[in-house]
DRENPA-3360 file (N, C-alpha, C; in nm, 2 decimals, always signed):
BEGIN
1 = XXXXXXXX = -2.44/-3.63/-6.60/-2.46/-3.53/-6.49/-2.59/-3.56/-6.42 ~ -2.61/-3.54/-6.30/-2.70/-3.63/-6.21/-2.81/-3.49/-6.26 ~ -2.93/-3.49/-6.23/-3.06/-3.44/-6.25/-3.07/-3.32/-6.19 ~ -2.99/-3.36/-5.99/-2.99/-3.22/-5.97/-2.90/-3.13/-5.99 ~ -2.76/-3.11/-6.04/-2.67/-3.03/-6.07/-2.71/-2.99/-6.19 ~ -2.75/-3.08/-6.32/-2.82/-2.98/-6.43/-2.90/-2.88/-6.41 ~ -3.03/-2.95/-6.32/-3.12/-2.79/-6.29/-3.05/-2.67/-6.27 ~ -2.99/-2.69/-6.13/-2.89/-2.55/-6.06/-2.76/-2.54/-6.18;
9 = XXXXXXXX = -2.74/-2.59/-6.27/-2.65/-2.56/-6.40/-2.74/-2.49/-6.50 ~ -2.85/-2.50/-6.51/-2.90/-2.45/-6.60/-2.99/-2.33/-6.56 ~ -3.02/-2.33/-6.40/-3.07/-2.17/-6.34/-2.97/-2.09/-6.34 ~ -2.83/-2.14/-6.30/-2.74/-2.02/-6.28/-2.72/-1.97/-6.44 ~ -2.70/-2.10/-6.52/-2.68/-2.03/-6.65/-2.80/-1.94/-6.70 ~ -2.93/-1.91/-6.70/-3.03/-1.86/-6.74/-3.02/-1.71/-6.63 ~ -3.03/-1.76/-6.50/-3.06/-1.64/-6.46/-2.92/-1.49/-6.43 ~ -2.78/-1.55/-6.49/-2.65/-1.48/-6.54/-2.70/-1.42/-6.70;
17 = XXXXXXXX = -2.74/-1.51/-6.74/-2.78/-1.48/-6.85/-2.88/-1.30/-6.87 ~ -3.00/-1.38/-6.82/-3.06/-1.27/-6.80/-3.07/-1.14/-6.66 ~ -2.94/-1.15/-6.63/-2.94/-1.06/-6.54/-2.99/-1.03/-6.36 ~ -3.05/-1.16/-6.31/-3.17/-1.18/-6.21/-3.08/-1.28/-6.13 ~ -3.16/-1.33/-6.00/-3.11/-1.40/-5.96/-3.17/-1.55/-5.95 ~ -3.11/-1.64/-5.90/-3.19/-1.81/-5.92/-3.34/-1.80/-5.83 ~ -3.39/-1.69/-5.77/-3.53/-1.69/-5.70/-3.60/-1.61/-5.85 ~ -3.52/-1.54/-5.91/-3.66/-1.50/-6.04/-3.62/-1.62/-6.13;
25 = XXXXXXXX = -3.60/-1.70/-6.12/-3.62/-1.82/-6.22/-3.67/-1.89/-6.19 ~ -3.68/-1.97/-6.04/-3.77/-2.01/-5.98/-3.91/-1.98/-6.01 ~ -3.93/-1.82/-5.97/-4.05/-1.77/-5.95/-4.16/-1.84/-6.08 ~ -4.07/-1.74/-6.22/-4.06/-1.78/-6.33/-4.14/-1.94/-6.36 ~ -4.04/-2.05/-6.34/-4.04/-2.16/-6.35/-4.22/-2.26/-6.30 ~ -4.18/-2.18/-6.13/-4.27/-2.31/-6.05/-4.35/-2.17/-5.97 ~ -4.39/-2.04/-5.99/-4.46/-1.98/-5.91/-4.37/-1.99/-5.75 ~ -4.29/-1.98/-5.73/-4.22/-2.01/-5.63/-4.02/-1.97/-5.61;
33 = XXXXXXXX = -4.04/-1.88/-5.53/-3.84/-1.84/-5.52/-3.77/-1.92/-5.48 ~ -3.83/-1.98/-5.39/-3.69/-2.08/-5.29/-3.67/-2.20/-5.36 ~ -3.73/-2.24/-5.46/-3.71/-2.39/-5.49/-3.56/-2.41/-5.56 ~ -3.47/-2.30/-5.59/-3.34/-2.32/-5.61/-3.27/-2.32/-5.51 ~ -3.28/-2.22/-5.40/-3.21/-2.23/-5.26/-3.20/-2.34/-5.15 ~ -3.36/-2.43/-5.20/-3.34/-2.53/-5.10/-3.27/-2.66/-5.17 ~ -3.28/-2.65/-5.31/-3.19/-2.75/-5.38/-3.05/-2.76/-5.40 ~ -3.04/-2.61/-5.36/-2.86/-2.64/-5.31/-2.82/-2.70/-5.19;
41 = XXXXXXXX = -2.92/-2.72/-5.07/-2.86/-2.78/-5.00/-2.81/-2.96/-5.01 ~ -2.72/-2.97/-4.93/-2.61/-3.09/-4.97/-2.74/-3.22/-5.00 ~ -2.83/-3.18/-4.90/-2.92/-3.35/-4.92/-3.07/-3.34/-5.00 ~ -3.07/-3.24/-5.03/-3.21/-3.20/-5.10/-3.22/-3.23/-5.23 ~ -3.29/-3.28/-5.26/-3.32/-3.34/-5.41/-3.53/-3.26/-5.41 ~ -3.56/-3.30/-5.51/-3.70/-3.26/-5.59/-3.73/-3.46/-5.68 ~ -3.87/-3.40/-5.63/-3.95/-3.54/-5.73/-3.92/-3.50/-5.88 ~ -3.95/-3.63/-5.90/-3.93/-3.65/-6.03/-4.02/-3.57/-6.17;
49 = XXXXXXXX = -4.12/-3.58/-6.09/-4.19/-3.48/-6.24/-4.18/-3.32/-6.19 ~ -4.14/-3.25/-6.11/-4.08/-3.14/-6.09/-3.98/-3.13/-6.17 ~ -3.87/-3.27/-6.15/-3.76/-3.23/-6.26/-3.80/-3.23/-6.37 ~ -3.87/-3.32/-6.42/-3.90/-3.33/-6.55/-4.02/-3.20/-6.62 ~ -4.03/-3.12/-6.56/-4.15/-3.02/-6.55/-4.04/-2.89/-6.57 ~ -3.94/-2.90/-6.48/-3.81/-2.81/-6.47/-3.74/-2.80/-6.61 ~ -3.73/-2.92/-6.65/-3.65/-3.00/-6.74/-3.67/-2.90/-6.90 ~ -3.84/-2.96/-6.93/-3.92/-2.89/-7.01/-3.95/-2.74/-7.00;
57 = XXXXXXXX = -3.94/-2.69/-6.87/-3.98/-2.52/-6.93/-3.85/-2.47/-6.92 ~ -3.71/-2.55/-6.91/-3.58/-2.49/-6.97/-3.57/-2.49/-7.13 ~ -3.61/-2.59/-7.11/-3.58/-2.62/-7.28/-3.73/-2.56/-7.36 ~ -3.82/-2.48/-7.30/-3.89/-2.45/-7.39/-3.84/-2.28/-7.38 ~ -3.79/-2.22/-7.27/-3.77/-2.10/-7.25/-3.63/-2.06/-7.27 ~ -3.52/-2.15/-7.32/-3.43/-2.14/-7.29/-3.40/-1.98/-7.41 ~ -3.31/-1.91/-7.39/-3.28/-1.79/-7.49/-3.22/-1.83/-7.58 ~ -3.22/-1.76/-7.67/-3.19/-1.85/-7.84/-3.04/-1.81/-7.88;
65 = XXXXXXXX = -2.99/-1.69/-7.77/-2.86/-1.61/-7.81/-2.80/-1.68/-7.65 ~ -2.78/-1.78/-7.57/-2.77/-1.90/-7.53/-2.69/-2.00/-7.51 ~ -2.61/-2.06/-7.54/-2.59/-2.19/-7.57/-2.63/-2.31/-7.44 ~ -2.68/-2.41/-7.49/-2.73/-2.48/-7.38/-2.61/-2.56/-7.33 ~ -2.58/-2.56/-7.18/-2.49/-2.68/-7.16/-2.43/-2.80/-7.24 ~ -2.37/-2.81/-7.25/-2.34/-2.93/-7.37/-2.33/-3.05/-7.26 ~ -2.33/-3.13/-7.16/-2.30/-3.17/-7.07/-2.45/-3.22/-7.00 ~ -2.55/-3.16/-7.08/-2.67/-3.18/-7.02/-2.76/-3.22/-7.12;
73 = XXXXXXXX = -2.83/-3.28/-7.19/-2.96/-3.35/-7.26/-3.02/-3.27/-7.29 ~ -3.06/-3.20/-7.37/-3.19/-3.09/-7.34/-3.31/-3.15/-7.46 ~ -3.39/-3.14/-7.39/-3.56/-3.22/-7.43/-3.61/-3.18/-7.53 ~ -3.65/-3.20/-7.63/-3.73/-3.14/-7.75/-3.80/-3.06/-7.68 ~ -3.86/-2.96/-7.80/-3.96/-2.85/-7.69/-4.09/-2.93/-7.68 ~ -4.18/-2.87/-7.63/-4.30/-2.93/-7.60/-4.40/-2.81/-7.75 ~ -4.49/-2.94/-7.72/-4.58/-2.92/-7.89/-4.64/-2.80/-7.84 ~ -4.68/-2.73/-7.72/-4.76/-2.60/-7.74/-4.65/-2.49/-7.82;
81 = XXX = -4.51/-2.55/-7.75/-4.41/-2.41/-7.76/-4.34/-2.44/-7.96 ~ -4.37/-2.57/-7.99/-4.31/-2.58/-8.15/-4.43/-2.56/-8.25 ~ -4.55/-2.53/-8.17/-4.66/-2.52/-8.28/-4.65/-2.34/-8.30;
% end
């Protein structure tokens, strides 16, 4: 699965989850709403350590009652969030 349909796969799934829309996960995420709205558009993509930054506070925040995409890689958590 390419890099950017997991993100927008894994905002819609978090933010259905918890009831909100893909701009409070954003907000959440990157201090910022629109970064899921402009990534739906057909040509828009995000740098690389955004995704990889995205990547990591999915998989550090993800909800534990959940299941993570099976279809998507999800990252060990990061040592602040396993300590």
């Amino acid at each position: 699965m390419e890099t950017k349909h997991a993100l927008l796969t894994l905002a819609d799934a978090m933010a259905s989850h918890d009831g909100v829309t893909h701009f409070a996960i954003s907000m959440r995420a990157l201090g910022k709403g629109d970064f899921f709205k402009k990534l739906r558009q057909p040509e828009a993509g995000c740098h690389i350590r955004t995704a990889e930054r995205l990547m990591r506070w999915f998989a550090d925040q993800w909800p534990a009652d959940l299941e993570w995409p099976r279809d998507i890689p999800r990252p060990p958590k990061s040592k602040q969030e396993a300590a």
